[in-house]
C-alpha positions as CSV (number, residue, x, y, z in Angstrom):
1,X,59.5,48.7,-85.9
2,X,58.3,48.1,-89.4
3,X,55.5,45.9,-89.8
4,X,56.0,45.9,-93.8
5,X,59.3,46.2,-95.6
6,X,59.9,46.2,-99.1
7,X,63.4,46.6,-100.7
8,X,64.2,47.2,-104.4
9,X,60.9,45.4,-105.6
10,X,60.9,44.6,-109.6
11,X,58.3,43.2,-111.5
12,X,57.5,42.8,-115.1
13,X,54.8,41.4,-117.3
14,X,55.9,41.0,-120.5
15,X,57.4,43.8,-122.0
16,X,55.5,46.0,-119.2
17,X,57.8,47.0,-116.3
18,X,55.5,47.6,-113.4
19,X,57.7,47.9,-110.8
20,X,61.0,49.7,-110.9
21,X,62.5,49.2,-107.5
22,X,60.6,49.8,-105.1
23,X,61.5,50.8,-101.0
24,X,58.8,50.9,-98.5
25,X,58.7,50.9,-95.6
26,X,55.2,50.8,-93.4
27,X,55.2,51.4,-89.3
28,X,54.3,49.0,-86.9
29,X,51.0,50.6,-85.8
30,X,50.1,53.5,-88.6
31,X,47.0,53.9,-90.9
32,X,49.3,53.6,-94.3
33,X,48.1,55.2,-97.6
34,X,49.4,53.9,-100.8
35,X,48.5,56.5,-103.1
36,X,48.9,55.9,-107.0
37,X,46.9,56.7,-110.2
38,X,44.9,53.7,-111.7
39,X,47.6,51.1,-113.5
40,X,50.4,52.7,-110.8
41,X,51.1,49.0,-109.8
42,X,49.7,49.3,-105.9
43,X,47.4,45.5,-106.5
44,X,50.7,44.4,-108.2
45,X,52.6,45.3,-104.8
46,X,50.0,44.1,-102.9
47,X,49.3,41.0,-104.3
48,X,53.4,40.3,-104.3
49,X,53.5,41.3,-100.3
50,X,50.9,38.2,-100.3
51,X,53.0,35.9,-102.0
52,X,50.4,35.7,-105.0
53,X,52.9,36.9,-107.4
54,X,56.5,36.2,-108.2
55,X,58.9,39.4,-108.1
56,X,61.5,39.6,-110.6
57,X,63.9,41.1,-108.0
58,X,63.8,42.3,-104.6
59,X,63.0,41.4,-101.1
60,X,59.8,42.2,-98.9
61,X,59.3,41.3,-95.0
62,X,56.5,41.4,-92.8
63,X,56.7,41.6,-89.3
64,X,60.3,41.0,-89.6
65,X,60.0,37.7,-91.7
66,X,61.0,37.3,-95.3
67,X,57.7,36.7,-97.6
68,X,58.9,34.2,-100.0
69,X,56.6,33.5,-103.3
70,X,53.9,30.1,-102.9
71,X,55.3,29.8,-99.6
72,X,52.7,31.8,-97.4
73,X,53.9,31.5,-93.8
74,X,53.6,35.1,-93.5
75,X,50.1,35.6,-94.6
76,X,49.0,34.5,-91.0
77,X,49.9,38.1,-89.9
78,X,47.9,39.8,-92.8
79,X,44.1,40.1,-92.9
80,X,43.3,41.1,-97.2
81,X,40.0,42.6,-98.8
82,X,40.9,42.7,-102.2
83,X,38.8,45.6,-104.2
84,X,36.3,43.4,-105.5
85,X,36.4,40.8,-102.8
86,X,33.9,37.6,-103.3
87,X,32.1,35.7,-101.1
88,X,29.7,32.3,-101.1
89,X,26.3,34.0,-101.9
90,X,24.3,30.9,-100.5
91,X,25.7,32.2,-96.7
92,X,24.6,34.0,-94.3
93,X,27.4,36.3,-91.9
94,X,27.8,34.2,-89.3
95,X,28.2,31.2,-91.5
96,X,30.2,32.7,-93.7
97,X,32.7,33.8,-90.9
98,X,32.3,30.4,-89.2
99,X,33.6,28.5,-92.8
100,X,36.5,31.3,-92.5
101,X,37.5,30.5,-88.9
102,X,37.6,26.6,-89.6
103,X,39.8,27.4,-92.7
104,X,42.5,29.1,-90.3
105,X,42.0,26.5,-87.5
106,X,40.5,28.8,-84.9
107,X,38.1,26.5,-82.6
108,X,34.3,27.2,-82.2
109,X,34.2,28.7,-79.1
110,X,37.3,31.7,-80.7
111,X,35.0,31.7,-83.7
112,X,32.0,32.5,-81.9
113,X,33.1,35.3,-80.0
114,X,35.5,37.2,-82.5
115,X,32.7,36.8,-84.9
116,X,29.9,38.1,-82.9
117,X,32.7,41.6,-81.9
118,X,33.6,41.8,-85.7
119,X,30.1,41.7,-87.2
120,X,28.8,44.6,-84.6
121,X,32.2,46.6,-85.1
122,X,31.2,46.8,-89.1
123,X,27.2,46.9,-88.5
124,X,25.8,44.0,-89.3
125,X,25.0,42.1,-86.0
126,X,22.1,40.9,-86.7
127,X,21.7,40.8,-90.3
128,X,20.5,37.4,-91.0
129,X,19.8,37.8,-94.8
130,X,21.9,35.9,-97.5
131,X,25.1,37.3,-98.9
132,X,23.4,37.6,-102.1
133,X,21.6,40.4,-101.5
134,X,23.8,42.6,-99.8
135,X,24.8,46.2,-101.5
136,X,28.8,47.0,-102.4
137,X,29.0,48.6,-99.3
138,X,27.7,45.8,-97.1
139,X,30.1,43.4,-98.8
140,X,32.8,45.5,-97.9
141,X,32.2,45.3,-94.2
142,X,31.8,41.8,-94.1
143,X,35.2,41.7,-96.2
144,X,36.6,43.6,-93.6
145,X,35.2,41.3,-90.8
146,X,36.9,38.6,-92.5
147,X,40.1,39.6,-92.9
148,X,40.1,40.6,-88.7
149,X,39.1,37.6,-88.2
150,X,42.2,35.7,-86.9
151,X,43.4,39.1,-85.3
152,X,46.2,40.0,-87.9
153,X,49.4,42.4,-87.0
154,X,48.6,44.1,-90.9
155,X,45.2,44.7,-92.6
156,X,45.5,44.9,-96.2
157,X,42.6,46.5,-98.1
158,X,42.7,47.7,-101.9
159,X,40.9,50.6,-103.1
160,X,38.6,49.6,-99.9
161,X,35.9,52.9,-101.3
162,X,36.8,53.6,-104.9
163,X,32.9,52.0,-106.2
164,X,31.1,53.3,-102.8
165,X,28.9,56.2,-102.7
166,X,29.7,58.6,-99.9
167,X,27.6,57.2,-96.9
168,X,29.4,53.5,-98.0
169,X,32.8,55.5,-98.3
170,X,32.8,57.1,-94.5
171,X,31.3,53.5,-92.8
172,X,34.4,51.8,-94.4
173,X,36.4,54.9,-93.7
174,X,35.3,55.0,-89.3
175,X,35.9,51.6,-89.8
176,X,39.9,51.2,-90.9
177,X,40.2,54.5,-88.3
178,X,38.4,52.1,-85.4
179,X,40.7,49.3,-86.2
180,X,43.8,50.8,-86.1
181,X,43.8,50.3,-82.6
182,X,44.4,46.7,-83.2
183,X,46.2,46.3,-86.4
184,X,48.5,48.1,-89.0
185,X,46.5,49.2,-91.6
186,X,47.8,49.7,-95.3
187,X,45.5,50.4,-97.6
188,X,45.7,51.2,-101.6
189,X,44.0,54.6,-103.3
190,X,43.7,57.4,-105.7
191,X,40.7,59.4,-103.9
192,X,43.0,61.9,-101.9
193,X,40.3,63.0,-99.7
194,X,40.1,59.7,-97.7
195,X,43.8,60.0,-97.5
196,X,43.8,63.3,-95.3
197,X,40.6,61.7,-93.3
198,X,42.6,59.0,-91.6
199,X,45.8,58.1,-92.5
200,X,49.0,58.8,-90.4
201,X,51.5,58.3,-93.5
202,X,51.2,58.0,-96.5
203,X,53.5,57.0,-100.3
204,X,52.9,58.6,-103.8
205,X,54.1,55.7,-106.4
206,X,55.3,56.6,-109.5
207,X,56.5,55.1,-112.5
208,X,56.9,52.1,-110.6
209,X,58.6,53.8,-107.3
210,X,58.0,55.5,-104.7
211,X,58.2,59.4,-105.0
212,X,57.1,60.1,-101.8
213,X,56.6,59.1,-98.3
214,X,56.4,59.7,-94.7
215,X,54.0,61.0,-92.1
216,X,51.4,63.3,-93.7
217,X,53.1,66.1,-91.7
218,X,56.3,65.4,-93.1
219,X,55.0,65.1,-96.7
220,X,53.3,68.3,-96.3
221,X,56.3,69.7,-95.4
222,X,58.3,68.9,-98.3
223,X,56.0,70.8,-100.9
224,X,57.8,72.4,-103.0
225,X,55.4,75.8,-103.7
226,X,53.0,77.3,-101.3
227,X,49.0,77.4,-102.0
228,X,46.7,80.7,-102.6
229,X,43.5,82.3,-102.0
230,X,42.0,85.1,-103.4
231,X,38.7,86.3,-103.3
232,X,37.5,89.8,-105.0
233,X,34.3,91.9,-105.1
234,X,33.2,91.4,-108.2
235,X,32.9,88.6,-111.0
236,X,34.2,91.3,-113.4
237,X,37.1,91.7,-111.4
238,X,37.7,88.4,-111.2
239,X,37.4,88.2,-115.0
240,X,40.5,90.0,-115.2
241,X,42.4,88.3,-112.9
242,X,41.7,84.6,-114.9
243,X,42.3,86.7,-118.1
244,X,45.8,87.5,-116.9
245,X,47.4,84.7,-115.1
246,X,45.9,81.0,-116.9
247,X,47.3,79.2,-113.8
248,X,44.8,80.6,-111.4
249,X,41.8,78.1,-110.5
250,X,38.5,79.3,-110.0
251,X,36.7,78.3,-106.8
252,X,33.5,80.0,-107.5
253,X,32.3,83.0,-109.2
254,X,35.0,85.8,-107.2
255,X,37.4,83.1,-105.6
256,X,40.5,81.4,-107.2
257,X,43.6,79.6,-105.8
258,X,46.9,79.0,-107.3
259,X,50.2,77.6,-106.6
260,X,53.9,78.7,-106.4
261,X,56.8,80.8,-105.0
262,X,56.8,84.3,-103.3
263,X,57.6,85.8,-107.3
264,X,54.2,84.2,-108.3
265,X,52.5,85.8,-105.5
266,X,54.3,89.1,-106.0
267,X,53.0,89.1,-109.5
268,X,49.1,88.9,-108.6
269,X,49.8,90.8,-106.1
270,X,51.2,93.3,-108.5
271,X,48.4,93.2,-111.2
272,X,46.2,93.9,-108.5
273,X,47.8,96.5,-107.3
274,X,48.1,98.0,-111.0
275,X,44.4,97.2,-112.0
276,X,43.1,98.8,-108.5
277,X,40.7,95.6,-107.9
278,X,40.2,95.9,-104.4
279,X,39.9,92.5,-102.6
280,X,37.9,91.0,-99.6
281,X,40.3,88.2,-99.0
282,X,43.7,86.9,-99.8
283,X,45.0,84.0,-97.5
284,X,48.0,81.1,-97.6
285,X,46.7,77.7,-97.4
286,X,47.7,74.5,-96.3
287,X,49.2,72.6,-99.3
288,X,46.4,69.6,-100.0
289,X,47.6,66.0,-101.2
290,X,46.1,67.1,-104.4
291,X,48.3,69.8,-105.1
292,X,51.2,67.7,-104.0
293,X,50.0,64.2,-106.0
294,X,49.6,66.3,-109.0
295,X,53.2,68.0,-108.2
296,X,54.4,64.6,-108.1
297,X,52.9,63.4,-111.3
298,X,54.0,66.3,-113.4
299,X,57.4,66.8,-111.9
């Protein structure tokens, strides 16, 4: 079943056409990555899936019922932590999920408990201090607390770790793969590597569609070219190898990779083979997302 559905969504702003028609469709139960340069329009689809913004054209369902714009009866199957999400600084965690829980009608005893397995599931049990001094990171678990708070069928996060450092990145990472347990999870980004870490499937947008999508197996599988290695003895053979061919990457001081067909291959190969350079490895690699995002872009 598909826990998010969106069919031929259009949306302008101005003279600005954001969206172009998009179709997407998320699983009932997957870890979703919505992967799109800055300006893509993925907060622009988001924010329309929560009935914050009006599409031109199009339809969108969650859990099977139609979202319709300033009506939000499906929003009480989505928990949201928008990127820069904002909180009462005065409050303390417990209070702060306590105000939440009244908003949504949960009763004390419901608030208590799911606040008490929320706030240890992100780390802060115990963490008494005001909101207002808590670091990016911290906010971003107690965002994420919130929006689990009344148990929703889809999480929604954008660009959860684009302003974290690393540590901040993989807490908020173990956390959306913890959670999938209990929720679909569908969350926006451009940093690829956090992608391959836990998501399930995955959608490149594009010019205000989707390019892309499927499980990561099956994306992988539709690359188009086939990725490289090549490691020689020595930096001046090397040298001659970056000389020849300008689409070679270097990986360090004697390895480069490089994309394409068996004829690109055969040509290395070949200048290798005419030059004499002798190497210590050559080895096909599994295509990456950046490869194929950057395939997408350009193609």
């Amino acid at each position: 079943m598909a826990m998010l559905e969106i069919k031929n969504l259009q949306k302008r702003f101005g003279e600005k056409e954001v969206l172009k028609g998009l179709d997407l469709t998320v699983p009932e139960g997957a870890v979703f990555g919505f992967i799109g340069r800055n300006g893509a329009g993925k907060t622009t689809t988001m924010k329309t899936v929560l009935g914050l913004l009006k599409a031109d054209a199009g339809e969108i369902y969650v859990n099977g019922e139609k979202v319709v714009y300033g009506q939000t009866a499906t929003n009480h199957y989505i928990g949201y932590l928008p990127d820069v999400p904002e909180f009462y600084s005065f409050m303390n965690t417990s209070e702060y999920l306590r105000f939440c829980g009244e908003i949504t009608g949960m009763n004390s005893a419901e608030i208590k408990s799911r606040s008490e397995e929320l706030l240890k599931l992100v780390g802060l049990e115990g963490e008494k201090h005001r909101i207002k001094g808590f670091s990016r990171g911290m906010k971003q678990r107690l965002g994420i607390a919130q929006a689990l708070l009344n148990s929703p069928k889809l999480l929604i996060c954008d660009e959860p770790t684009s302003a974290l450092d690393p540590v901040g990145r993989k807490e908020i990472l173990d956390i959306l793969q913890q959670v999938k347990k209990q929720t679909t999870v569908l969350f926006s980004t451009h940093i690829l590597s956090d992608v391959e870490r836990i998501c399930t499937d995955i959608a490149f947008l594009k010019d205000g569609k989707i390019a892309i999508q499927g499980t990561l197996a099956e994306v992988r599988g539709q690359n188009r070219t086939e990725e490289y290695l090549i490691e020689t003895v020595s930096e001046e053979d090397m040298k001659k190898l970056l000389g020849k061919f300008s689409y070679l990457i270097q990986k360090g001081q004697t390895q480069v990779t490089f994309s394409g067909n068996e004829e690109v291959l055969f040509q290395v190969l070949s200048f290798l083979t005419e030059q004499r350079i002798p190497v210590l490895k050559l080895e096909r690699q599994e295509p990456t997302l950046e490869s194929m995002f950057m395939e997408v872009l350009e193609g």
